[in-house]
N, C-alpha and C positions, 0 to 999 in steps of 0.2 A: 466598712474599711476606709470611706470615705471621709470620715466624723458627721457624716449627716443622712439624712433618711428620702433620698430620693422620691419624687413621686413617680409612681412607675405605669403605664399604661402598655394593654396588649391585646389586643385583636389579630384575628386571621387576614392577612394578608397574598398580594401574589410574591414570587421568590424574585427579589433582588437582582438587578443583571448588570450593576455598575463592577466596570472589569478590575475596582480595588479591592474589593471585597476579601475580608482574607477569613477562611472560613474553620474553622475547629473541630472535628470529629471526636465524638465519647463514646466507646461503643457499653452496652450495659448488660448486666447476666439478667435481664429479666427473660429472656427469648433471644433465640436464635437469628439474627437481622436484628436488634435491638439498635435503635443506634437515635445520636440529638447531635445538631451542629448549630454553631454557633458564627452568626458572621456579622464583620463592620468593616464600614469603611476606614482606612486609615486615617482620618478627623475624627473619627469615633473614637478607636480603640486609643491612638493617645489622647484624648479628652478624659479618656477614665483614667489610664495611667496616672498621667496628670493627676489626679484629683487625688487618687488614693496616696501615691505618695508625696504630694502636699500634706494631707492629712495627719501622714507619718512624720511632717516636719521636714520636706528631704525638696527642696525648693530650684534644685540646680540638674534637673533627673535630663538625660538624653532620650535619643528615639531607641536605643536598645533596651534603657530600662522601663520606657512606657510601656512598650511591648511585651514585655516578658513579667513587669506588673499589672497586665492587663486580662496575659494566660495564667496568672497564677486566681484572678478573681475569677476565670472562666472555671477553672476545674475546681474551686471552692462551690460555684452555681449545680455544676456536675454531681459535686458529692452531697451538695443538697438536697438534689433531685432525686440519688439514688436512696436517701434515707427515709425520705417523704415516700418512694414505690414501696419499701421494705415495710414501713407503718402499715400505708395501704392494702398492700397485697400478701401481709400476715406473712412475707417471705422474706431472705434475707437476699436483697439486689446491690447490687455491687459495681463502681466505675470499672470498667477492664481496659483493653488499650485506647490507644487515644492519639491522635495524631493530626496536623495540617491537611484538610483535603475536603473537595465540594463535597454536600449533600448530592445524595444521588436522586433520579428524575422521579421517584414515588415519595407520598408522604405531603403532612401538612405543613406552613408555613406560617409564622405569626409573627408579624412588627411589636417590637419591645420599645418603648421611649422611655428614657430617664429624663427625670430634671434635675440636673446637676448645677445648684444655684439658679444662674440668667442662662445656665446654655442649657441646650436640649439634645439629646443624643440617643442617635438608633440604630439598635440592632436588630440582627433576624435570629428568629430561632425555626428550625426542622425538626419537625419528627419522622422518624420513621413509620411505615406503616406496622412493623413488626412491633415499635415500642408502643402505637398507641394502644395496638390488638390486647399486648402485654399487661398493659395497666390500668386495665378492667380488671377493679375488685372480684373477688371469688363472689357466686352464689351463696347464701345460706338458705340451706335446705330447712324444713322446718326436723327434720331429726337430730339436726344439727344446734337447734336454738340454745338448749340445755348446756350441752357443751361451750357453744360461744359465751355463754355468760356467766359457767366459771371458771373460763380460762384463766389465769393468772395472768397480767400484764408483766412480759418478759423486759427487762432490758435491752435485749437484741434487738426488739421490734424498733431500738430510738438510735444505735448504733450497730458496724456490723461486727459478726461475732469474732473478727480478727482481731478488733481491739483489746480484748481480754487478753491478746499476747504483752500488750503495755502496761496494763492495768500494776504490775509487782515490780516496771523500772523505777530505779531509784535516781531523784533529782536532787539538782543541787538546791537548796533553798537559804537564802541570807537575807539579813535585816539590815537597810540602810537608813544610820541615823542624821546622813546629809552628805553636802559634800564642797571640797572649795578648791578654788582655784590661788594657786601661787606661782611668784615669779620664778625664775631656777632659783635667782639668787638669793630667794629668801627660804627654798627647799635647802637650802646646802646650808644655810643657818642653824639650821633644826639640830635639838640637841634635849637631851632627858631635860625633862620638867617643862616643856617648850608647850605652848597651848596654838591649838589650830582651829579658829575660830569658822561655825561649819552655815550653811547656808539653809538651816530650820531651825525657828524656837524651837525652846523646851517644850511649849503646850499644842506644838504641831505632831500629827500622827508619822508615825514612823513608817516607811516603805517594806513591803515584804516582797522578794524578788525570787522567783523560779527560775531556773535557765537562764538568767538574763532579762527576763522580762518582769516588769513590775505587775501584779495579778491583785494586791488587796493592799490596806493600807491600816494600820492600828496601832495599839497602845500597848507600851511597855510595862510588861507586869513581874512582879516575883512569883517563883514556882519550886517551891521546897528549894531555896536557898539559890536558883540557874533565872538568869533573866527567859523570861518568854516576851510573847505577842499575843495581845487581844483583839482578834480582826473587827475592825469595825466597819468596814468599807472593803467591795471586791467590785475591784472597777472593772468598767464595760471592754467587749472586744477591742474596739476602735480607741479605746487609750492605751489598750493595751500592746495595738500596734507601735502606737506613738512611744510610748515608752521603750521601746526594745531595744538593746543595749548591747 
């Protein structure tokens, strides 16, 4: 999200007792107690703000939007965590509420450091004792070997099976062949046969846009007589932030 790949390090450490800490609860269906928090110091959490929406182009951001782009990277981590248990433990695990509030006095502790460019930046992560008990893979029994290996690899095992409720919305999707900037007074000029000269060659790939967001990038082709697009490029997450419109 940041446009760059952090290097990341994490060892178990002891729990944080600096009194800025501002800390994150996820609670998770793998178990009953299941629970991860997330804490940084206030130079922490806006240094990522910062960063990701730089990244997005967005250079002028306050302290309420570093923060509130900082919990939106936190529950992106979250929803990571809970698809990576679902693979693991061949079940389907899921974020449920979530909310500001300390890690309680059970459970492990590990130091997380990013390096975000020249700066360096750390957080805590918690687990609970209930979520580590939780995600411990299942046993395979040797009765069970046969079965495990021709299970069919599900889809649900990579996302949770909620999503299948989106799978049949329908999106808006457009192709932009540029775009330009004019004065008013030369907009108010404008008149049939008028030509508005756009800001891509001819021989540059054309934008194909979801939602708002630009997703892939290709070549205009004919298709029984309807202009289409030939993708030829489907750009990464992190431009695809930058792109959003």
């Amino acid at each position: 999200m940041t446009g760059q790949a952090p290097q990341v390090t994490v060892q178990q450490a002891d729990r944080p007792s600096e009194p800025d800490i501002f800390w994150w609860e996820q609670n998770l269906s793998s178990a009953n107690g299941a629970a991860a928090w997330i804490g940084a110091s206030a130079s922490s959490w806006k240094e990522i703000g910062s960063n990701v929406l730089k990244g997005a182009g967005v250079d002028d951001g306050d302290e309420a939007g570093f923060k509130s782009t900082y919990q939106e990277c936190v529950s992106q981590a979250f929803s990571g965590l809970a698809q990576a248990l679902s693979s693991s433990l061949r079940r389907e695990v899921t974020c449920s509420s979530s909310r500001e509030a300390p890690p309680g006095t059970s459970g492990k502790t590990y130091r997380i450091e990013l390096q975000l460019g020249e700066q360096t930046v750390t957080l805590a992560a918690v687990c609970s004792d209930e979520l580590i008990k939780s995600s411990q893979p299942p046993a395979i029994k040797a009765d069970d070997e046969v079965a495990v290996v021709e299970a069919p690899l599900h889809d649900e095992l990579h996302y949770p099976k909620s999503l299948d409720l989106l799978l049949d919305v329908e999106l808006p999707v457009s192709v932009s062949f540029g775009r330009a900037q004019l004065p008013l007074k030369d907009v108010i000029k404008l008149t049939t046969g008028s030509i508005v000269e756009l800001n891509r060659a001819v021989s540059e790939p054309v934008e194909i846009i979801v939602n708002n967001c630009v997703i892939a990038r290709g070549q205009v082709v004919v298709v029984e007589g309807n202009f289409g697009v030939r993708i030829q490029q489907v750009v990464s997450r992190q431009e695809r932030l930058r792109t959003l419109r």
